[in-house]
Structure formats: structure tokens, C-alpha cells
KEROLUM-132218 format. One record per residue (C-alpha): z, y, x. Coordinates in steps of 0.02 Angstrom, whole numbers, padded with zeros to 5 digits, always signed. Layout:
<pts>
ZYX
...
</pts>
This chain:
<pts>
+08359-05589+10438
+08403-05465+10292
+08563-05390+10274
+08609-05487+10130
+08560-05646+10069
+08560-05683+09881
+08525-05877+09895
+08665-05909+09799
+08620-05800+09668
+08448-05850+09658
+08492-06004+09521
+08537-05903+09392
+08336-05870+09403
+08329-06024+09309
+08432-05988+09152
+08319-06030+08987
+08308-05973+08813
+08496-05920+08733
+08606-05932+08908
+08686-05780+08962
+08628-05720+09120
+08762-05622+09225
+08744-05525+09388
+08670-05363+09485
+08509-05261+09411
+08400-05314+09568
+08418-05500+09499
+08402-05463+09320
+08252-05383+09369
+08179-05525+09445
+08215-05621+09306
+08140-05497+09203
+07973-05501+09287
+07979-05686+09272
+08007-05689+09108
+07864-05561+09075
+07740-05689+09159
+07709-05614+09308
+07576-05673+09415
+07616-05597+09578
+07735-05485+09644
+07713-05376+09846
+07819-05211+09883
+07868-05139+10037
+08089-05119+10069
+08162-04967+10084
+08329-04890+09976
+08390-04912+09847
+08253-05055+09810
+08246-05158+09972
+08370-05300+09881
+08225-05334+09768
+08146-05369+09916
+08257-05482+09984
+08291-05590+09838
+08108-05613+09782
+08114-05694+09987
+08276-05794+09934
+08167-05860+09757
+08023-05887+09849
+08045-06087+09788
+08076-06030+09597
+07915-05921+09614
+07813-06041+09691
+07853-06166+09562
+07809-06047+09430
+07637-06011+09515
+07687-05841+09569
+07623-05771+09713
+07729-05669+09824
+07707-05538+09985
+07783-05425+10105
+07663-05284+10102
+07613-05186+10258
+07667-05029+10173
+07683-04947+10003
+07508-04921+10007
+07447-05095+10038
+07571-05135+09911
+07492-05028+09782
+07304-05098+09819
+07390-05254+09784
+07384-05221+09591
+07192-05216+09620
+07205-05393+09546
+07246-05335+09372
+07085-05225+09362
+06965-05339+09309
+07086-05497+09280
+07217-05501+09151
+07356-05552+09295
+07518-05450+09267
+07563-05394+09441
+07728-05268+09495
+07745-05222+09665
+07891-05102+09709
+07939-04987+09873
+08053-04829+09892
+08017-04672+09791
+07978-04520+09833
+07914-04560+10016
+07838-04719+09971
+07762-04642+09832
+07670-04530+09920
+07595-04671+10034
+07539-04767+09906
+07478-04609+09798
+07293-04606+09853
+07294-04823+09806
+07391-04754+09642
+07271-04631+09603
+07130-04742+09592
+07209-04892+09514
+07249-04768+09361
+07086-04689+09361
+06989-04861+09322
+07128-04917+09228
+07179-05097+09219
+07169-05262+09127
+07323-05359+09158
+07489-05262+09143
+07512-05169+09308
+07684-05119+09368
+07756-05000+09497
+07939-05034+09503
+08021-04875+09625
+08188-04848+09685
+08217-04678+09637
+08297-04622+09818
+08370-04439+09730
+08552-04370+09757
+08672-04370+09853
+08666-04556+09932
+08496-04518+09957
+08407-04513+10167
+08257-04432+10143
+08198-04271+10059
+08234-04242+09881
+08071-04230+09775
+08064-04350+09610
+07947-04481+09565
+07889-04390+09411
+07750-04287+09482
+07652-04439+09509
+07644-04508+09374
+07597-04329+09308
+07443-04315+09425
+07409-04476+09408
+07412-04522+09210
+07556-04655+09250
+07686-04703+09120
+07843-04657+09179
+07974-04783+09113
+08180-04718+09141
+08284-04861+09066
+08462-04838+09026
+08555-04911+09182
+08618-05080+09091
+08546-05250+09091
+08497-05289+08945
+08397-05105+08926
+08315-05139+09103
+08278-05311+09070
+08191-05274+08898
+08109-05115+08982
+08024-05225+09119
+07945-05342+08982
+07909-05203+08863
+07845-05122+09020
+07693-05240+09043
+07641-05230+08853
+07624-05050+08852
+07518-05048+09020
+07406-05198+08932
+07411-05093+08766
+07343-04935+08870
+07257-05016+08997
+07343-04914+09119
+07489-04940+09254
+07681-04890+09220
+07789-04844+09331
+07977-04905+09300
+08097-04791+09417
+08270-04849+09456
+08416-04748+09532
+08536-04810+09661
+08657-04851+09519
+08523-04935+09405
+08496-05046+09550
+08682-05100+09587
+08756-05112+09415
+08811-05263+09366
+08800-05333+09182
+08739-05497+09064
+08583-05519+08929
+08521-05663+08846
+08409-05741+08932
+08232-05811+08899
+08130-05937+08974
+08050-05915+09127
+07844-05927+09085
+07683-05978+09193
+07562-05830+09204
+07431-05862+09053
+07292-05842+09179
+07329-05892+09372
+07251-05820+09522
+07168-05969+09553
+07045-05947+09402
+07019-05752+09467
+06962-05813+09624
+06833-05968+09543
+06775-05867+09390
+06760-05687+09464
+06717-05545+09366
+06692-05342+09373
+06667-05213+09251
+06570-05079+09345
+06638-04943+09219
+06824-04990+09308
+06783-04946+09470
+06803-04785+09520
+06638-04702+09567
+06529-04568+09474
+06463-04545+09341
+06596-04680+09273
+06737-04595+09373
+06730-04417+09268
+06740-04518+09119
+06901-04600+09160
+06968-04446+09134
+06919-04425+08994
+06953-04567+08926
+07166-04546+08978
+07163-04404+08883
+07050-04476+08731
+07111-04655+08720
+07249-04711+08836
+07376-04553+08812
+07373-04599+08621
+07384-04771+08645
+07536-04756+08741
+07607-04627+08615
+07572-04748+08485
+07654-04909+08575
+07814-04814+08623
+07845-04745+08432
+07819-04919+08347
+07898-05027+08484
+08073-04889+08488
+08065-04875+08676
+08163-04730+08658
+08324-04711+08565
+08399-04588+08454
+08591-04589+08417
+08676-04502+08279
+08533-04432+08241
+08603-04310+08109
+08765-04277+08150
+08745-04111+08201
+08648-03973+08202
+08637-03975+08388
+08596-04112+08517
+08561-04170+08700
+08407-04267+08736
+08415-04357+08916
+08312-04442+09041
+08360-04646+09002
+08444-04657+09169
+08553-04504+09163
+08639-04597+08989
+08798-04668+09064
+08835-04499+09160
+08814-04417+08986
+08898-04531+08895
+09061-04518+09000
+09061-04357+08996
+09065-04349+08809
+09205-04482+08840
+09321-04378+08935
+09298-04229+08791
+09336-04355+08675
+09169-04346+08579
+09132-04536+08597
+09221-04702+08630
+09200-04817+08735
+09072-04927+08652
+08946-04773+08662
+08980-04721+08478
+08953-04533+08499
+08983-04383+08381
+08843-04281+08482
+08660-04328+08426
+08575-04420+08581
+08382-04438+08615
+08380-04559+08740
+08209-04563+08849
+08171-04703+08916
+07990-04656+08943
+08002-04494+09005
+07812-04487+09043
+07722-04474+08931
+07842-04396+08786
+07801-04397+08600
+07773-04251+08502
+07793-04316+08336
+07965-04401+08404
+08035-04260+08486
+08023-04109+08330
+08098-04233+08240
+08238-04241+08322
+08249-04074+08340
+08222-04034+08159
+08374-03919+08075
+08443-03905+08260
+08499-03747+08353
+08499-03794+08511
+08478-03957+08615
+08530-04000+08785
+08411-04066+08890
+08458-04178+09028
+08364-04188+09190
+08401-04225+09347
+08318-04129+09485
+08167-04007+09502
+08055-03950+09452
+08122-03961+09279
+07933-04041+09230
+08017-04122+09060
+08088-03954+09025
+07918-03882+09004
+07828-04005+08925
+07986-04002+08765
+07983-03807+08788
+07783-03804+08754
+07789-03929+08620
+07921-03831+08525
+07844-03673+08532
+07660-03723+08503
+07741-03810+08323
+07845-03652+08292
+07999-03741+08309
+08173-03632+08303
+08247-03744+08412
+08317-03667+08562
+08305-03795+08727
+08434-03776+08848
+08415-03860+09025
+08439-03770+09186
+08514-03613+09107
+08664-03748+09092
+08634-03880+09221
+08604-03852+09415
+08404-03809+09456
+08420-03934+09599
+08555-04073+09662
+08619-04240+09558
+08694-04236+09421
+08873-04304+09453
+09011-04347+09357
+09087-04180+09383
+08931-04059+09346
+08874-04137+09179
+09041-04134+09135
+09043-03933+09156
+08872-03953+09107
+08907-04013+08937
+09046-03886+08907
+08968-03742+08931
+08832-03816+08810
+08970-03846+08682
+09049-03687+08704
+08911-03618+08619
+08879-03704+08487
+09031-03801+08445
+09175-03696+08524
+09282-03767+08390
+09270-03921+08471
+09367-03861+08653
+09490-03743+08567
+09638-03794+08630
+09602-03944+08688
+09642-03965+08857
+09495-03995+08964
+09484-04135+09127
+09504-04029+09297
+09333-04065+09321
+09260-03947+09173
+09372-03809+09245
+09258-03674+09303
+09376-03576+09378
+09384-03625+09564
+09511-03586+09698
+09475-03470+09804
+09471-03540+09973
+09352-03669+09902
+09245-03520+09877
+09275-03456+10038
+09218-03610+10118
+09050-03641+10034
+09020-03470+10041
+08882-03479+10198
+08811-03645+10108
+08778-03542+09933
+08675-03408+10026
+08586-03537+10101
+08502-03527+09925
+08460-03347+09912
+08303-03377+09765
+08418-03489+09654
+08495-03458+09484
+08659-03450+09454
+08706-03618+09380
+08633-03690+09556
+08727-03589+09645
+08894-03627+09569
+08846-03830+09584
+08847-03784+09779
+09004-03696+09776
+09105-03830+09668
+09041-03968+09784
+09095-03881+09930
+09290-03928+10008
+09337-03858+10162
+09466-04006+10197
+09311-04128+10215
+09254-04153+10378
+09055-04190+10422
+09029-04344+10448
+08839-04357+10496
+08757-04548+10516
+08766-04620+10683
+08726-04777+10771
+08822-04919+10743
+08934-05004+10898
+08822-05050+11024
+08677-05018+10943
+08535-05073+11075
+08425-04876+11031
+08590-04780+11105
+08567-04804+11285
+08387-04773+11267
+08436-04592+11232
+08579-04610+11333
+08435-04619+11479
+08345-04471+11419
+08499-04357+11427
+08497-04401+11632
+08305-04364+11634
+08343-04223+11559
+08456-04164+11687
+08342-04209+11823
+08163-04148+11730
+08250-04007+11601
+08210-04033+11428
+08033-04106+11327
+07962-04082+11148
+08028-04227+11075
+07938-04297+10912
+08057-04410+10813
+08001-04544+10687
+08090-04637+10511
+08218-04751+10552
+08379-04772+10662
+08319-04682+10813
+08314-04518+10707
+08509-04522+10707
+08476-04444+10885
+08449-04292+10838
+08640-04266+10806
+08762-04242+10942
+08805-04310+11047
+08593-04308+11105
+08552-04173+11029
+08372-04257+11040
+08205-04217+10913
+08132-04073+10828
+08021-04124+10725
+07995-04304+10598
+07842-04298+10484
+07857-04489+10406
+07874-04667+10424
+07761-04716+10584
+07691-04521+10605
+07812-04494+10759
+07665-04479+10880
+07541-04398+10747
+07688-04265+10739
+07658-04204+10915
+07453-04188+10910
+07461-04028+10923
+07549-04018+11064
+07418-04100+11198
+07374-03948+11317
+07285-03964+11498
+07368-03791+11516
+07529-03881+11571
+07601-04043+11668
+07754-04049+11574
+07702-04214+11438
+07786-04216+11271
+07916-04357+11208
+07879-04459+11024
+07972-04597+10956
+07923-04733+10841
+08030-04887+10794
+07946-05043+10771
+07945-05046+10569
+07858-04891+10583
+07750-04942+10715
+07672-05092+10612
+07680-04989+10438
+07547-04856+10498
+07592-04771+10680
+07466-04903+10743
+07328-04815+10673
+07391-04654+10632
+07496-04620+10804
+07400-04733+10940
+07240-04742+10893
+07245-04549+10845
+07308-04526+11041
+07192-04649+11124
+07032-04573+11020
+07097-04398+11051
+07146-04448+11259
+07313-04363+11266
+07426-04379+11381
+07586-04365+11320
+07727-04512+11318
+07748-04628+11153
+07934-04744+11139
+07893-04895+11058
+08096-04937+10989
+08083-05148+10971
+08239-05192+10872
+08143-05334+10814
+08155-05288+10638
+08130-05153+10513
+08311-05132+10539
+08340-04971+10452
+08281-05061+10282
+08385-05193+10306
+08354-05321+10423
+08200-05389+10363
+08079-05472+10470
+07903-05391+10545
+07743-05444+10638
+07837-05405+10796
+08010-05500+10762
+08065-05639+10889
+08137-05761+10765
+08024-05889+10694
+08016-05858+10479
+07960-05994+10387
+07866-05875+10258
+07792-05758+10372
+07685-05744+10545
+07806-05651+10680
+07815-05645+10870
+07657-05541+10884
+07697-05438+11038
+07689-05219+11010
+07604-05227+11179
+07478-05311+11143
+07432-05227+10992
+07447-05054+11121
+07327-05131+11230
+07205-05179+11092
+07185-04998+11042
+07147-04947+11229
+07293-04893+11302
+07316-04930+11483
+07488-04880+11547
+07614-04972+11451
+07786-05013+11517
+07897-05152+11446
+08087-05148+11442
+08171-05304+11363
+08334-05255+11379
+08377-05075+11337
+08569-05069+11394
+08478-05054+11574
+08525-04876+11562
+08460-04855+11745
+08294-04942+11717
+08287-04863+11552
+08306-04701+11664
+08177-04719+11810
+08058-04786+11670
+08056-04613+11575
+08028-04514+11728
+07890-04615+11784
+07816-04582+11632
+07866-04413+11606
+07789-04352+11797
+07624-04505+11848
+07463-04442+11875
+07375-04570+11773
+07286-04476+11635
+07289-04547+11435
+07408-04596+11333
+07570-04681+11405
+07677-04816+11315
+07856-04880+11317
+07911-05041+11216
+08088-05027+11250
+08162-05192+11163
+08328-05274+11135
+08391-05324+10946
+08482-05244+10820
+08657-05248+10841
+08702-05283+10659
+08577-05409+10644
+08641-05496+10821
+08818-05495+10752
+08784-05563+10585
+08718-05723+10670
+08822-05746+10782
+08996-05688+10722
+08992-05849+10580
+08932-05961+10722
+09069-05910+10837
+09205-05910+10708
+09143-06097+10645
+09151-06159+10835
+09320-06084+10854
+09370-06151+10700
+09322-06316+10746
+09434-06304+10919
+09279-06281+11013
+09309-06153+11159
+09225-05969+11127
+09208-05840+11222
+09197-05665+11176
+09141-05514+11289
+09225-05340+11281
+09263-05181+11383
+09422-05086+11422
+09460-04927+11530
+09591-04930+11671
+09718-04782+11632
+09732-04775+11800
+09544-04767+11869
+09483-04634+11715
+09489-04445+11753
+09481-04395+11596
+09302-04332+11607
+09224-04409+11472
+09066-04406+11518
+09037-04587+11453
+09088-04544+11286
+08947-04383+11300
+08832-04480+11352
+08853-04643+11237
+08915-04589+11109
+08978-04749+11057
+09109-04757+10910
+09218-04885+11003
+09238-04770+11130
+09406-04656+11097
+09526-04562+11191
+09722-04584+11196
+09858-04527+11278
+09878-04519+11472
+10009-04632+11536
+10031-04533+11683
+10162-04393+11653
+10077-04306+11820
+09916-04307+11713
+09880-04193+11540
+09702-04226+11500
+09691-04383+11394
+09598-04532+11450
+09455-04642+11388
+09506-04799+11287
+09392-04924+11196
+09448-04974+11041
+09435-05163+10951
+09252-05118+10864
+09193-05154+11036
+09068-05293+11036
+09029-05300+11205
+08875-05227+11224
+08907-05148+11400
+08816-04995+11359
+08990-04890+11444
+08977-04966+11599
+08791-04984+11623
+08820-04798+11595
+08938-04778+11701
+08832-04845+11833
+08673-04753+11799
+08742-04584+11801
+08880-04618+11944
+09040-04581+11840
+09178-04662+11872
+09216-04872+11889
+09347-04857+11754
+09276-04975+11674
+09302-05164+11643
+09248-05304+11567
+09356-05427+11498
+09318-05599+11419
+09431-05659+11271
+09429-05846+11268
+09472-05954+11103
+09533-06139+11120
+09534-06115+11301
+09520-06261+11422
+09605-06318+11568
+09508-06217+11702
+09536-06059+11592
+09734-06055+11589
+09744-06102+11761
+09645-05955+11798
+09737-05864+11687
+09899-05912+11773
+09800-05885+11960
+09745-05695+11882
+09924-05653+11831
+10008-05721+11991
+09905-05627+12118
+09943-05474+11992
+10116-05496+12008
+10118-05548+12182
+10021-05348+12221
+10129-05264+12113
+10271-05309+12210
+10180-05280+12376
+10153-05118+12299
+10327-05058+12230
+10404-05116+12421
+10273-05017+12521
+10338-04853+12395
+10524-04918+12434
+10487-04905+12624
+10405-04749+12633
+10538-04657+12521
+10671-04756+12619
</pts>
């Protein structure tokens, strides 16, 4: 169950020849790829891409009828093999996953699909996960296709430019015979636009003539002596070819050209952050008409020599926007330049942070302090946004002061980005689990282990369960990639001690590689450490989307294969099953039992109970459409008695759940304020199983809210309130008597 479902946007798929398509960039690239003739079409979800994911699922009629073949892929690699097809076929195939980390899974697949080139247009479409929405670490997509001889395609973040990009995209790899790469940021992804539309077309030549008329080309397949000569022949042939196809089909675009004697050139992406900028200095209106020449890449790998001094011709100076490090397009305009003798001087990071997006705000300050040299005339007295202010208060400076020197070995443009981002009067607010997330209590248990057994090495893994390495757990040291939780803690498998080390591993993970890569590795290698297996029953962190493992029955895709059995299949013996994680107690005795047997090997946990989110966005709509209809619903929730709680909070240590708060204590006897739950609850009962596990006190209590309620519920409502009544008066005459 994804967590969003574009079935009602999935018509517009349909649109023919001259109607205008509106709607988000995930759908007008699916239309795009369509249009192009695609043949088939695998990837692997993970931001900002996963969408694509989910509404190639949602089309999966519209493809079918078209003769396109669709897949969830295993991982970014499998997806990448995938385009195998188009080596010795000419089938146009895309795939797509997250960048950078999925790039670097599918990089040894990318390598050699690039070395043998291709037939059919190939296509790696990558959500470029940089900046500061990003989750993982920030490296760029660019240094693959680099080492790899990929086309790197950077479209200007509208429709029509993304949609004519895509198509474009699959001549040039059929032109070159190699794969391109089309990279789209966060924003790219979500923007929201209209084209004209084209008709939708049948792939020229179907996988079902591939698989009756094979063929192979021995030269394509990567092996020597033909695999030296594919490098030659990238350099000889296909890096031409490509030069040649993006000069006389304008893939990039220049804008007033001539009307200065300076310019910025810009990766295609970074366009609408540049433009705006130019905006607010009143250099360009709104339809993009600016007074600064633009050289707009939208290939940014490889670039063109020929294209580039000519833009540059009679210049100064140009700008050159890039996101990110290293500044790899710097170099490559810097060497061209020089090696032609060029007078141009290129300005990049010597006015633009090394490292860090690109915001608003810094190409803004960015672009000023470029135009302050060569056009002051421009700024004088004008008065500039607050944004382009360099000047910064002091207290500002103050504050980022410690995150600045975090950066000793950076220039100072870098270091300036840090200190204008920083603002004291923010608080951190680090990613946590959501309400009654079903992973909490399983660290919830190891934090009363850990009283009991003192503290273990614990390896964490990609995905939800990382979020406990923040308080309130404090849990994980180390996290090496996407189902590498228990490969992270190989090392640590001594006979010289008893004490066992912890690793965790969600389920997405689990089936993406830590099958292989983290059991098998432990089985093979017999250590005895302690794997956790967290069964949310779908690669929730991605989005909701179903795996091998997921309970619900999809009509697409094989589920309900169990995680122990696929434990057991690799050879390990002791494996303990938990369906229902909120058992904070058996949660509990299950972690020290594996934490202190005797039994030798490797030891396995499959601690199971579903994702929250995905829970609630099933069954909220069903429960409001019952209680909508006057059918009677019940809803479960917890409270805290004023009365009972201590003040303590341990539960709220221990849980950290965010509908757990504290207020005021009604008692004027009593200063420290008590527990409360607020109306996020859903009812979990993670607070009192909690409670229970680790003996604090029975504050708690659960509570059921009944809509359209029958005629047993109100006259158990009335009973409830009576007997209330009746022992608060009992009450308030016993304190009459005794203080006469």
C-alpha cells in the first residue's frame, strides 16, 4: 500500500496528439516515456523518485495495453541489469532508483552496461537526493556518469523541458549507442506544469520478438580483448557522437546570448533558482526574458567545446553555476578555456558555496557578488532584497559560530553559506518515529536490557529504525547502507568475549541485499552475534510499497513469503519470532535470551507488527465511512490519571512517543508536572505495555471512544458515571467525617 495513490491521475496517461496535458513531473514523466516508445520500464523507490514508482503501479493497465512491461526491481542494481535488454535488441528501456546511494548499487551493473554499449535507447532516470531535504549523504550523481562514460542529462525543472528531455533522451543514447542518465531534483520531481501532448506509441520492436528471434553481438559483451576496445571506442566514436547530437538537436540553451560581455552558464536544473534571482535584482521578468546572457546545460555530461568558447567569446567573466562538490563541471570549462587560450575568466566557487544547495538566498548573494564585479553599475543604489545583504547580525554569527569551525579546510564563501544558514531562534528538530510506530517499543525493550546487561555494539541499518539513534534511545553507532546492518558489525565477532553485538535490519533492507550480504556473510563466517529482523511489512521508509515479505495479498506481485523462512534457508538455527512488537515485556526477555544463550552461531529476531502509517491509512477511511453511515465505531486511546502519575516520566524516556506530553499538575500540593497524552494518540498501547514491562506506575488508561453508539453502550455509559458519582460522594463524606 504506497503512500499515495495516483489512480486518479493515471487517465491523463491517455491524452493524444494536440491535448494539453496538466499535472506533477513524476506523471509527465511517465507520459514521457510512453510517448518515447518505451518497451519496459523496472526501478527500485526511494526519494525524491519513489512516486514514479508508484504511479507506473497505478498505470499498470495503460502499460499493459501498450505492451509495456513493468517491474519492481530487487534493488537498484537488479534494476540496472534490467537494461541488459537493450544491448543486443533495439528495446528502449528506463529504469529509475534514488541517486547517490542507489547509484552506487547499481554502479558495477552501470559500468558494464556502458562499457558494451547498447542498441535500444537505455535510460537511467535518478532522483537526485542533494540538499537540504535530502536523508542520506551528500555526494552527486555526476561522478558516475564520469567513470562510467554516461550522458548526464539536467533538464530545466518544467514540463515541457523534462518531457522533451526524456524523448530526446532515448535518441541520443540510440545515436551513441550508449546509456544516459537523466537526474532529477526534489523540485524537478514535484513541480507541477502542462505540454502538449503526443500520442502514446507501441514499442517498434516488443519483447516478445527478443525472446523468439534472439541475437548477440560478441563485441557487446564485456570480456577481453573486446572489453579494452570499448574504451576506446567512447572516446573515438561515442563521445563525438554525443557531442554532435546535442549541438544539432539544441539540447542546451543559450539566452541573450550577446547582451553582455559577461555571463552565467548553469547546470539545467539550477535555472529557476537563477532565474529568480535575476528576478528579484530586476534583471529579468517574469516570463524568463533576462538581460544577463544564460547557457543553460541541460547535458551537463558530456559538455561541448565548440558550444561553450562560443559563448564565452568577447566575455570577461562568466558565472558558473553548480550545485555541490566537487566542482567536476568547473574543471572541465576551466581546462577547455585555457587549453584554447581563452581570456575568459570562470568564476564558480570563488562566488558560490564549495559544498551545500544552492537556495534561494545563496544564489541570490551569489549572483551579486558576481555582478559587483563586473556590472557594479547595475546595484548602485538600488536597494538590494534582505537576502543579498552580506552583512549579518551578530548574534547570528555568534550562534553558527561552533558549526563554521566544524569546517576548518573550507574556503571562505563555504564558510559564510554555513554562517548565513545558521539562526539561533530555530530549534532542532531531528526525525523521529511517528505515533505508535510498531519499531519504538522494540527499542523501548532494549533500553531495559540495557539496564539489566549494560550496553552492546549496536549496528544500525537504512530505514526507520535508524531514527533510534536520537534521543530519547540513544541507540547505534555505526550504518554502512541499505541491508549492510549486520555486514557493519563483521568485524566485531571475537571468541575473546561473551558479550554478543546488536545489528538491525528492517525488512526492505533485508530483501534488497542483507540476505546475502548480512546473513549469509554471518552464517558462512559462524558468528555469534544477534541480528533484528524489523517486519513492518513493507519497505515503509520508501513509502509504503509492498515486498516479498508483506502480509497483504497484491494483485501484481508475489508477497507473504515469511523472513524466517528465508533465515532458515541460509542455515541459521536460532531464530525467534515476535508478531506483535508492542509486547514490550516479551520484546524484553526475547533480547536477553539472545543477548546471554549458550547456543553458538548466528541468532535471529523477526520482530513484526505493521507500519503505523500504513495501518492508519486503511483503516481511518474505513472507520470514518462506517461512522458516516451510522454504523457504530469504536476507537481505542490512552489517557493518564492526574491523580495516579508521579511525575516521573519515565514512560515518556522510554517511549518516546510524540503523543505523549506533559501539563500542568492539578494538585496545588504537587509542583512537578504530570504525564498527559495528547489527541495524536492512536491507540497503540505502547505507554502502558511500557508501563508494565518496566514496573512504572498504573497511571495509565485505556479508554474506548464509541461513534453511533448503541443501546448497551449508553447504558453503560450511564452505569460508569453513576457508580462514579455514587464514590465520589462516598468519598467527600468519609473527608467530612474525619475533619468533623
Amino acid at each position: 500500500m504506497a503512500e499515495r495513490s495516483f489512480s486518479s491521475e493515471v487517465g491523463k496517461l491517455r491524452l493524444g496528439a494536440g491535448e494539453e496535458f496538466r499535472g506533477e513531473g513524476i506523471l509527465a514523466v511517465t507520459k514521457a516515456l510512453l510517448q518515447a516508445g518505451v518497451a519496459y520500464v523496472a526501478g527500485y523507490q526511494g526519494a525524491p523518485i519513489s512516486h514514479l514508482m508508484d504511479v507506473l503501479t497505478d498505470a499498470n493497465d495503460i502499460l499493459e495495453d501498450l505492451g509495456v512491461h513493468f517491474e519492481h526491481s530487487a534493488s537498484e542494481a537488479t534494476a540496472t541489469a534490467t537494461l541488459a535488454a537493450s544491448v543486443h535488441y533495439p528495446l528502449r528501456g528506463a529504469v529509475t532508483f534514488k541517486s547517490t546511494v542507489g547509484t552506487n548499487v547499481a554502479s558495477d551493473a552501470l559500468a558494464n552496461l556502458a562499457s558494451g554499449g547498447v542498441t535500444g535507447g537505455a535510460m537511467l532516470i535518478v532522483g537526485e537526493d542533494y540538499g537540504e531535504g535530502s536523508s542520506i549523504m551528500q555526494e552527486r550523481s555526476h561522478a558516475f556518469a564520469m567513470k562510467s562514460q554516461v550522458w548526464l542529462l539536467d533538464p530545466r525543472p518544467n514540463l515541457p523541458s523534462i518531457v522533451a528531455m526524456v524523448e530526446q533522451g532515448f535518441e541520443l543514447s540510440e545515436a551513441t549507442r550508449t546509456p544516459v542518465m537523466l537526474e532529477l531534483r526534489i523540485r524537478a520531481c514535484h513541480v507541477h506544469g502542462s505540454f502538449i501532448a503526443k500520442d502514446n506509441l507501441r514499442p517498434a520492436f516488443t519483447l516478445k520478438e527478443a525472446i523468439e528471434q534472439p541475437r548477440r553481438d560478441v563485441n557487446r559483451i564485456v570480456l577481453p580483448p573486446a572489453s579494452f576496445l570499448h574504451e576506446q571506442e567512447k572516446v573515438a566514436e561515442r563521445w563525438p557522437a554525443a557531442q554532435k547530437f546535442i549541438v544539432e538537436h539544441g539540447l542546451n540553451e543559450r539566452f541573450a546570448e550577446h547582451a553582455q560581455d559577461f555571463g552565467i552558464v548553469l547546470q539545467g536544473g539550477m535555472y529557476n533558482a537563477v532565474i529568480r534571482a535575476l528576478q528579484l535584482l530586476d534583471l529579468c521578468d517574469p516570463y524568463g526574458e533576462s538581460q544577463v546572457p544564460l547557457y543553460v546545460l541541460n547535458v551537463t555530461y558530456p559538455l561541448v567545446d565548440d558550444e561553450l568558447r562560443g559563448f564565452c567569446e568577447g566575455k570577461r567573466g562568466v558565472l558558473l553555476v553548480e550545485e555541490g562538490q566537487p566542482a567536476f563541471i568547473e574543471q572541465n570549462i576551466d581546462s577547455i578555456l585555457r587549453k584554447s587560450d581563452s581570456p575568459t575568466r570562470v568564476h564558480g566557487k570563488d562566488m558560490l558555496p564549495m559544498a551545500g544547495e544552492l537556495t534561494g538566498a545563496i544564489m541570490l548573494k551569489g549572483v551579486v557578488r558576481f555582478l559587483r564585479r563586473y556590472a557594479p553599475q547595475w546595484l548602485e543604489g538600488k536597494p538590494l532584497p534582505a537576502a543579498a545583504q552580506t552583512a549579518m547580525p551578530a548574534v547570528v554569527v555568534q550562534a553558527a559560530r561552533d558549526r563554521s569551525a566544524a569546517l576548518p579546510g573550507a574556503d571562505a564563501p563555504a564558510r559564510e553559506a554555513i554562517l548565513q544558514q545558521a539562526d539561533p531562534h530555530i530549534h532542532a528538530r531531528p526525525p523521529s518515529f511517528c505515533t505508535g510506530c510498531p519499531e519504538r517499543p522494540i527499542f523501548t525493550a532494549l533500553k531495559l536490557v540495557e539496564r539489566e546487561l549494560g550496553k552492546h555494539h549496536v549496528s544500525a541499518d537504512i530505514g526507520c529504525h535508524l531514527f533510534s539513534i536520537l534521543p530519547p534511545f540513544d541507540i547505534g553507532a555505526t550504518t554502512m547502507g541499505y541491508g549492510l546492518g549486520w555486514a557493519g558489525a563483521a568485524a566485531l565477532n571475537s571468541r575473546d568475549t561473551a558479550r554478543r553485538t546488536l545489528s538491525f535490519m528492517g525488512d526492505g533492507g533485508f530483501w534488497h541485499n542483507g540476505l546475502t550480504s548480512g546473513v549469509g556473510n554471518a552464517v558462512f563466517n559462524r558468528t555469534d552475534n544477534v541480528l533484528v529482523v524489523v517486519d513492518n511489512s513493507y519497505s515503509a521508509a520508501t513509502g509504503g510499497q509492498d515486498l516479498l515479505s508483506s502480509k497483504a495479498l497484491n494483485p501484481l506481485r508475489s508477497t507473504r513469503h515469511g523472513i524466517e523462512q528465508a533465515v532458515r534457508g541460509v542455515g541459521v538455527n536460532w531464530v525467534r519470532s515476535i508478531s506483535r512488537t508492542y509486547d514490550v515485556a516479551g520484546m524484553r526477555d526475547t533480547f536477553r535470551e539472545a543477548l546471554t544463550t549458550t547456543e553458538a552461531g548466528p541468532k535471529v529476531i523477526v520482530a513484526s507488527s505493521e507500519c503505523m502509517l500504513n495501518r492508519q491509512r486503511r483503516e481511518k477511511p474505513a472507520a470514518r465511512a462506517r461512522a458516516d453511515a451510522g454504523e457504530r465505531t469504536v476507537r481505542e486511546r490512552f489517557g493518564v490519571d492526574p491523580d495516579t502519575c508521579t511525575g516521573d516520566h519515565s514512560c515518556i524516556r522510554l517511549s518516546g512517543c510524540p503523543s505523549l506530553s506533559i501539563r500542568d499538575n492539578p494538585d496545588p500540593l504537587r509542583r512537578d508536572p504530570v504525564a498527559t497524552v495528547l489527541d495524536s494518540c492512536v491507540g497503540c498501547g505502547l505507554c502502558g505495555e511500557v508501563s508494565h514491562a518496566a514496573v512504572l506506575c498504573p497511571s495509565f488508561h485505556r479508554a474506548s471512544i464509541v461513534s453511533n453508539p448503541g443501546g448497551w453502550d449508553r447504558f453503560r455509559a450511564r452505569l460508569g458515571n453513576w457508580l462514579v458519582q455514587w464514590l465520589s460522594r462516598r468519598g467527600q463524606a468519609r473527608l467530612k467525617a474525619v475533619h468533623g
